[in-house]
C-alpha positions in Angstrom: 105.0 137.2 121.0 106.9 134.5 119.1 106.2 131.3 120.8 108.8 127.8 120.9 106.1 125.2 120.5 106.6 122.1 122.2 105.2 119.8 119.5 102.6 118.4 121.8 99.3 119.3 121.3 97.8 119.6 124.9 100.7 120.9 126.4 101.2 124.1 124.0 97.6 124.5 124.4 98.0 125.6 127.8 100.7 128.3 126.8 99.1 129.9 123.9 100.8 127.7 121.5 104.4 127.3 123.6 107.0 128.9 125.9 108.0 133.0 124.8 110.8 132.5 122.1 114.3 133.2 123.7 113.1 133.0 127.0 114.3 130.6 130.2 111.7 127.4 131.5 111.9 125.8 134.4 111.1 121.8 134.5 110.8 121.3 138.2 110.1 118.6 140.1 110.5 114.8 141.4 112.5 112.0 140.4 110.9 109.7 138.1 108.0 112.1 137.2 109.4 113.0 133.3 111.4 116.0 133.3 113.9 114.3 131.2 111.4 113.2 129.0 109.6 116.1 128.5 112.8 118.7 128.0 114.1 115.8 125.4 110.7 115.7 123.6 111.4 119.9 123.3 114.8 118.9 121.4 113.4 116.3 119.6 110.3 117.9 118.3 111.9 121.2 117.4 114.2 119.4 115.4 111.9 117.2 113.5 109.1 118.9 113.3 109.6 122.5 113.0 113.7 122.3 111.9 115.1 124.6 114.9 118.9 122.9 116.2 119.4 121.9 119.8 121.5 121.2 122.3 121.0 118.8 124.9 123.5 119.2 128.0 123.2 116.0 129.9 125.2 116.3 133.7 123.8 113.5 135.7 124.3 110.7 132.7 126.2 109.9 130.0 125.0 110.7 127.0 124.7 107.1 125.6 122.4 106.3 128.5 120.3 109.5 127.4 119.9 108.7 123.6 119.4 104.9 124.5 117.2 105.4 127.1 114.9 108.0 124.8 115.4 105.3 122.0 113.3 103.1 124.2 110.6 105.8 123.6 110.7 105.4 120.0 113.4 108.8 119.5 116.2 108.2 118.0 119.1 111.2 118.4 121.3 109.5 116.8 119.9 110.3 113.9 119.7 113.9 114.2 123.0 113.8 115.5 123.8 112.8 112.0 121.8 115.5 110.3 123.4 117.9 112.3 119.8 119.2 113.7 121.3 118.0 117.6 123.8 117.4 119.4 124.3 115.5 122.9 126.7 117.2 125.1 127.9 115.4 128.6 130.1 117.7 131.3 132.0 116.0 133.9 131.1 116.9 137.5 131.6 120.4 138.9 134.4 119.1 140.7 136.3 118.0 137.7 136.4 121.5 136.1 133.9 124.0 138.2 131.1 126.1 137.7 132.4 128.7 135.7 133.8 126.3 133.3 130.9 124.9 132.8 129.0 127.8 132.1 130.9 128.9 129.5 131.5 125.1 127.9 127.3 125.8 127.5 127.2 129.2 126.0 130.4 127.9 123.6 128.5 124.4 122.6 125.6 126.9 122.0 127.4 129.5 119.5 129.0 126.7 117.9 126.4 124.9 116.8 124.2 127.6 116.2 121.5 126.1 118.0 117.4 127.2 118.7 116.9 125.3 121.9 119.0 124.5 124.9 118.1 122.2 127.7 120.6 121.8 130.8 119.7 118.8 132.2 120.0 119.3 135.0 121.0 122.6 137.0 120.7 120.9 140.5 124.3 119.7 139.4 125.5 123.7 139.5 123.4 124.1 143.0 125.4 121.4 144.4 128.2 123.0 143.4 127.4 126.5 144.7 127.4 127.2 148.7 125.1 130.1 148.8 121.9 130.7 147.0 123.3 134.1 146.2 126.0 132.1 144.1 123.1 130.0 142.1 120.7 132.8 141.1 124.1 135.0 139.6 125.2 131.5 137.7 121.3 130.8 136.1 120.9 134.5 135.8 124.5 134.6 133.9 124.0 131.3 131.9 120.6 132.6 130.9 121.0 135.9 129.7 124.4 134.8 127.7 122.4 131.6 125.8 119.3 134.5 125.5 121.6 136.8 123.9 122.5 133.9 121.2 118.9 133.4 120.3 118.4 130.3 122.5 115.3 128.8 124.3 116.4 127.1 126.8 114.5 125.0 129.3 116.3 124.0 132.9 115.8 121.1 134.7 115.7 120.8 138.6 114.7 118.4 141.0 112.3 119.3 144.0 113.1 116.4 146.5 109.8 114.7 147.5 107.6 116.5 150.1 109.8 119.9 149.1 107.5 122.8 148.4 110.3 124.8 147.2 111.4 124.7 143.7 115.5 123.7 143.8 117.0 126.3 145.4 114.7 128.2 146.1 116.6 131.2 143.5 115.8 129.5 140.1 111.7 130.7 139.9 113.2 134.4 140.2 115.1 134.4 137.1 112.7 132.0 134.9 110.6 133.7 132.6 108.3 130.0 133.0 107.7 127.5 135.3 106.3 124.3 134.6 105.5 121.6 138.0 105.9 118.5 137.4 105.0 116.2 140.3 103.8 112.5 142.1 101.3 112.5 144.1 99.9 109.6 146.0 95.8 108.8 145.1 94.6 106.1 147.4 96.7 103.0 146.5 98.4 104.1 143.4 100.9 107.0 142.8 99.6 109.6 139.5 101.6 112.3 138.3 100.3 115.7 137.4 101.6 118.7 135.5 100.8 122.5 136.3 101.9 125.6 134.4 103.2 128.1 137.4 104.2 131.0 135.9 104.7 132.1 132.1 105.6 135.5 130.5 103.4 137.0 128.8 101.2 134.3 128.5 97.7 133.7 129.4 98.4 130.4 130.7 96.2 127.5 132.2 96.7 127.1 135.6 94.8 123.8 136.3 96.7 120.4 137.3 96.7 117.9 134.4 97.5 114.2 135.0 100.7 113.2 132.7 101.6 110.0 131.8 104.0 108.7 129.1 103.4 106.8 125.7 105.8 105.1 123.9 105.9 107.3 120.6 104.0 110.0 122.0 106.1 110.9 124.9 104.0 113.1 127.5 100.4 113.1 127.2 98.1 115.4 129.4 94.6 114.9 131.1 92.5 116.6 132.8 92.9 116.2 136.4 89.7 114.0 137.8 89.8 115.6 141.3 88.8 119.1 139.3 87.0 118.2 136.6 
């Protein structure tokens, strides 16, 4: 199977050397435990390292505050912007100009600039939208069979409120061909984050918690967990 690499080296390891080409990923977790960073580091990389185009769909920020907050990492989008490898997209709220709009804004921003990867940034904004969990699985399932159809990876971000076992909605896991958990967790006085790889498509996947933290430069960096080593 043709695989979409991340770009980092203990990550991709896990996942027999990335996520199954044209498939959907799920980013799921807290807030403040590096989704964003992680799905921007997918754009990023696959740009400058292995020349595939993305788009990043920011819907809970601006897109100024995303490329200056990743340029504080040591990523600079503008750039790419400028080679045409990326491009930054921002939607308005669902109440501005509704789901179905928005779906289709994606999939056009997409075909247009014949991008590789796609990263919605992040999908809760569509479950907030939605009143029934009927509603968000057709939406995801829609939005990702029409950006699969293009050629696109794309990797979806949602939040798991803290203490949720669920992941979003509870819908999203069903029509993901990945998951990937990202989480805090509270060890004695200090609070760690940790990684695990749920579910992947035909992949032989690790299935171990890693402790994640960020480096300026790097981005996300894996360890082994201690409590399993």
């Amino acid at each position: 199977m043709e695989r979409a690499p991340f770009g980092i080296g203990e990550l991709d390891g896990l996942i027999e050397g990335g996520v199954p080409r044209g498939g959907l990923i799920i980013i799921a977790g807290n807030a403040g435990v590096g989704k964003t960073i992680l799905s921007a580091q997918f754009i990023y990389n696959g740009a400058s390292l292995y020349g595939e185009k993305g788009v990043y769909i920011c819907m809970s920020e601006t897109g100024e505050h995303f490329k200056a907050d990743m340029a504080s990492l040591g990523w600079d989008f503008s750039k790419l912007e400028e080679k045409g490898m990326v491009r930054i997209v921002e939607f308005p709220t669902m109440a501005k100009i509704g789901v179905e709009d928005v779906v289709s804004l994606i999939v056009d921003e997409a075909r247009k600039f014949k991008a590789d990867r796609v990263v919605v940034d992040s999908v809760s904004a569509l479950n907030m939208a939605l009143s029934r969990k009927s509603e968000v699985r057709a939406v995801v399932n829609l939005l990702a069979r029409m950006l699969k159809n293009l050629g696109c990876t794309t990797l979806m971000v949602t939040e798991n409120p803290w203490g949720s076992k669920g992941i979003g909605m509870g819908v999203e896991e069903f029509v993901s061909d990945g998951i990937i958990i990202m989480e805090s967790v509270v060890v004695g006085n200090r609070l760690d984050k940790r990684l695990m790889i749920l579910k992947m498509r035909a992949t032989n996947h690790d299935t171990k918690y890693y402790r994640l933290h960020v480096d300026k430069g790097s981005g996300i960096v894996l360890d082994l967990y201690p409590e399993i080593r």
